[in-house]
N, C-alpha and C positions, 0 to 999 in steps of 0.2 A: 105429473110432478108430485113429488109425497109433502105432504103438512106437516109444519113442523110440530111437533106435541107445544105447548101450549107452554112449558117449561123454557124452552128451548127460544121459539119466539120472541118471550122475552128477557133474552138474553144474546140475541142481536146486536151486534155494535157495527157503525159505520165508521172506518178514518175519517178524520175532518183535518188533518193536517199532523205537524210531526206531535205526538203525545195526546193529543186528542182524539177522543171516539163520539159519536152522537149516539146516545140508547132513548128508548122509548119506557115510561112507568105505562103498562096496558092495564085493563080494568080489570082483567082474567086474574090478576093477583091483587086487588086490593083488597085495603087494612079499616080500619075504620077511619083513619085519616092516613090519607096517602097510600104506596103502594104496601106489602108484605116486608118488614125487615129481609124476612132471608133471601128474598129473591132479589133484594138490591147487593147481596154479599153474596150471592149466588152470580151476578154477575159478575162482579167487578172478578171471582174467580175466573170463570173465564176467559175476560178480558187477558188478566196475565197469562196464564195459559196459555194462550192464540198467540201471544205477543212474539215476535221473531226471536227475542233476546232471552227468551222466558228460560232458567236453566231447573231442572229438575220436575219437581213437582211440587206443589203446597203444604207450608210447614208452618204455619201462624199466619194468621190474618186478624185483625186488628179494624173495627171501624165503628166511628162515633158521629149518631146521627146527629147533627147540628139542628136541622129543621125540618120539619115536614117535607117530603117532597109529594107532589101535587102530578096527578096523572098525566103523558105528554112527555112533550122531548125533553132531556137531560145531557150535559157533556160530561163527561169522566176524562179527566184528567189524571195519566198514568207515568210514574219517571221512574227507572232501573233507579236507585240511589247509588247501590254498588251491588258490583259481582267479587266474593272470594271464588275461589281454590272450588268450594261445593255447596257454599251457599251464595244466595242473592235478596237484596232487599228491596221493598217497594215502596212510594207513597204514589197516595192518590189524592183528590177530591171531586167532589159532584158539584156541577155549577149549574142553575138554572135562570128563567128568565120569572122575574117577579110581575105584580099585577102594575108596577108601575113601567116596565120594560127594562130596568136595570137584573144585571146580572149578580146573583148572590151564591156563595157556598153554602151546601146544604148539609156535604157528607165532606169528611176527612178518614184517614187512615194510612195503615200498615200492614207490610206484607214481609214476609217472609218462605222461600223456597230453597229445595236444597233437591242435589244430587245423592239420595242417599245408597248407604250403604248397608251389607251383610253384617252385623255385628251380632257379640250375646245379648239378649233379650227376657224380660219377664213381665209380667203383669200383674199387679198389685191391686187390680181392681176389677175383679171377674163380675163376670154377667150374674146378676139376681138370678134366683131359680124361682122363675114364673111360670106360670099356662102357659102351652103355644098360642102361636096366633088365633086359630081355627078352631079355639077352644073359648074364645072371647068375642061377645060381642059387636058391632060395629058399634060405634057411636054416631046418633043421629046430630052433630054438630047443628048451630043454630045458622041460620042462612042469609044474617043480613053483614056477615065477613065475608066475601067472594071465596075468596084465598082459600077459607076451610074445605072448597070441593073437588079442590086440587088432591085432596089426600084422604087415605083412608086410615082412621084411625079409632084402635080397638084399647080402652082402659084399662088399665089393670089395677092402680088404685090412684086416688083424688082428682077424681074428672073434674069437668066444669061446676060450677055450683048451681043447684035445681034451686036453691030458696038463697034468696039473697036481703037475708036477715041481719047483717053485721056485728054476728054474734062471733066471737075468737073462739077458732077450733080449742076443742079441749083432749085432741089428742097429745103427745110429749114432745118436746121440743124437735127434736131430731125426726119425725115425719108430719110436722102439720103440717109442712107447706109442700111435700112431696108428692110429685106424680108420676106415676109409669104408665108407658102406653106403646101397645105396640103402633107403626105406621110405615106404611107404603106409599110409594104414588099408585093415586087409586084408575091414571090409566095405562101402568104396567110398565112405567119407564126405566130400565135400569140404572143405578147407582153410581153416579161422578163424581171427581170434586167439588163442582158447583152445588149438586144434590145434596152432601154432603154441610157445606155452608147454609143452606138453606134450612135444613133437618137442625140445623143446632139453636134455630129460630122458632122450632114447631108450636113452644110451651107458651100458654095465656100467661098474665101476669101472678108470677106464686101471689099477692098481696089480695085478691079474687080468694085464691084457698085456704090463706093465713085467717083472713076476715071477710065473709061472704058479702064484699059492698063495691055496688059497682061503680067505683072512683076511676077517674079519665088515668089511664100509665103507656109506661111508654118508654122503648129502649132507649137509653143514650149513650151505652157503648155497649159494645159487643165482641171479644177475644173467643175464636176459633182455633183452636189446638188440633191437627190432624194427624192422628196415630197409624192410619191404614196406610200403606202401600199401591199402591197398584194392579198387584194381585189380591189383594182382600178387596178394594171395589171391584176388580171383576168377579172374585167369588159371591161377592153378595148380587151382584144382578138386578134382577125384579123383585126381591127377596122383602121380607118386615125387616126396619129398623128395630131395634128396643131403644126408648127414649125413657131416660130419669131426669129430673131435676128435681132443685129440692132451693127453696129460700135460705138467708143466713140470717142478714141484720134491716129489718126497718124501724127508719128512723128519718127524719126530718125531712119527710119528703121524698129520699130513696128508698129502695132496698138492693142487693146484690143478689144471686143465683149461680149456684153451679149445674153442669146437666153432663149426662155421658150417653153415648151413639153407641152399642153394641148389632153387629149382625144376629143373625140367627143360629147361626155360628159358636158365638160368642167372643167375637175378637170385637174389640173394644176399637173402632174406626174414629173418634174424636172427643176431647172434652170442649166442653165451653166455660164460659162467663160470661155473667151481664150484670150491669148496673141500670136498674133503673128506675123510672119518675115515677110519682104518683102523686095525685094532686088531692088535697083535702078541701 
């Protein structure tokens, strides 16, 4: 019987009756508290996806972690809202059980999928021209995050911080807080939708690069925008991601980020957003 990649595992869902699935948070992807953001958005794509009702393919996804969630079982909770003509929309939430045995919401969100079509097209936002992959690096990632051995990931500018001095970068507004990188999964799995959610998760917190101090952060929402098709994740394969992000505004305890998923290729496969915590 073949193993599943370790991706894939968990992103196993059981029916537990009508709209409910039972998943597992496995250690193979944890975070420093709880599991991997992307791999919790990595499921729930699939979930739709699998789903009998599921029309097209993923077109927004939308999810705001309310709590921690804590390694061990989980229920996802998934409702069609409505089906148009060509598109379909989703909510969800994650329910677990707390240390006093009541059941609490962890995770909320929205989906969105569509039937798409042939139309005219452009791109407004072409791939950086960087080194190839093979021309960079690996980055020897630090080893007390599981999740970072999931993937292999080569810098190409504002890696992690070596000195964490909390000194504010003094490069120009528009790249202190930016990072490029290439990445792959580092044991050769090609490229899905669910991959693809999870990729848009890959980036430490810009507020690490803004200011090199290691303060507790931490997503609290997360908008996936998927621009590929079908045919651009089969063409990408096993192939490097190119991953960007870049910080905008911190302030009071948040900050926001935007990031973009190019192939190697250079078809631009998704943008993201996040908004998130950091604690002073």
């Amino acid at each position: 019987m073949t193993t599943l990649h370790l991706f894939d595992q968990a992103l196993v869902l059981e029916p537990q009756g009508e709209d409910i699935l039972l998943g597992h948070a496995t250690p193979a992807w944890a975070n420093m508290v709880g599991p991997f953001g992307g791999i919790t958005a990595a499921t729930v794509v699939r979930a739709i996806m699998d789903h009998a009702q599921c029309l097209g393919t993923p077109l927004s996804l939308t999810i705001n972690y309310v709590a921690a969630i804590a390694l061990g079982p989980y229920h996802l909770h998934l409702k069609v809202a409505r089906t148009n003509r060509s598109t379909q929309h989703w909510t969800f939430e994650i329910h677990q059980a707390q240390a006093d045995g009541t059941q609490a919401c962890v995770l909320t969100g929205t989906a969105l999928t569509a039937a798409r079509r042939t139309t005219w097209g452009a791109n407004d936002v072409p791939m950086p021209l960087v080194r190839p992959p093979h021309e960079v690096p690996v980055v020897q990632m630090p080893t007390m995050v599981e999740w970072f051995a999931r993937y292999e990931m080569r810098s190409l500018i504002g890696p992690l911080p070596q000195q964490w001095d909390g000194q504010e970068s003094t490069l120009p507004p528009e790249s202190a807080s930016t990072s490029c990188l290439w990445v792959r999964d580092s044991a050769g799995r090609a490229l899905d939708f669910p991959a693809i959610a999870a990729y848009a998760d890959i980036f430490f917190p810009r507020v690490w690069l803004r200011r090199p101090k290691h303060v507790p952060a931490g997503t609290v929402s997360m908008t996936v925008y998927f621009h590929a098709d079908v045919q651009h994740v089969a063409h990408t394969g096993a192939g490097f991601v190119l991953a960007q992000a870049r910080g905008q505004v911190f302030r009071d305890g948040f900050f926001d980020q935007s990031g973009y998923l190019w192939n190697e290729a250079g078809t631009l496969l998704a943008t993201t957003h996040q908004l998130v915590y950091f604690k002073e």
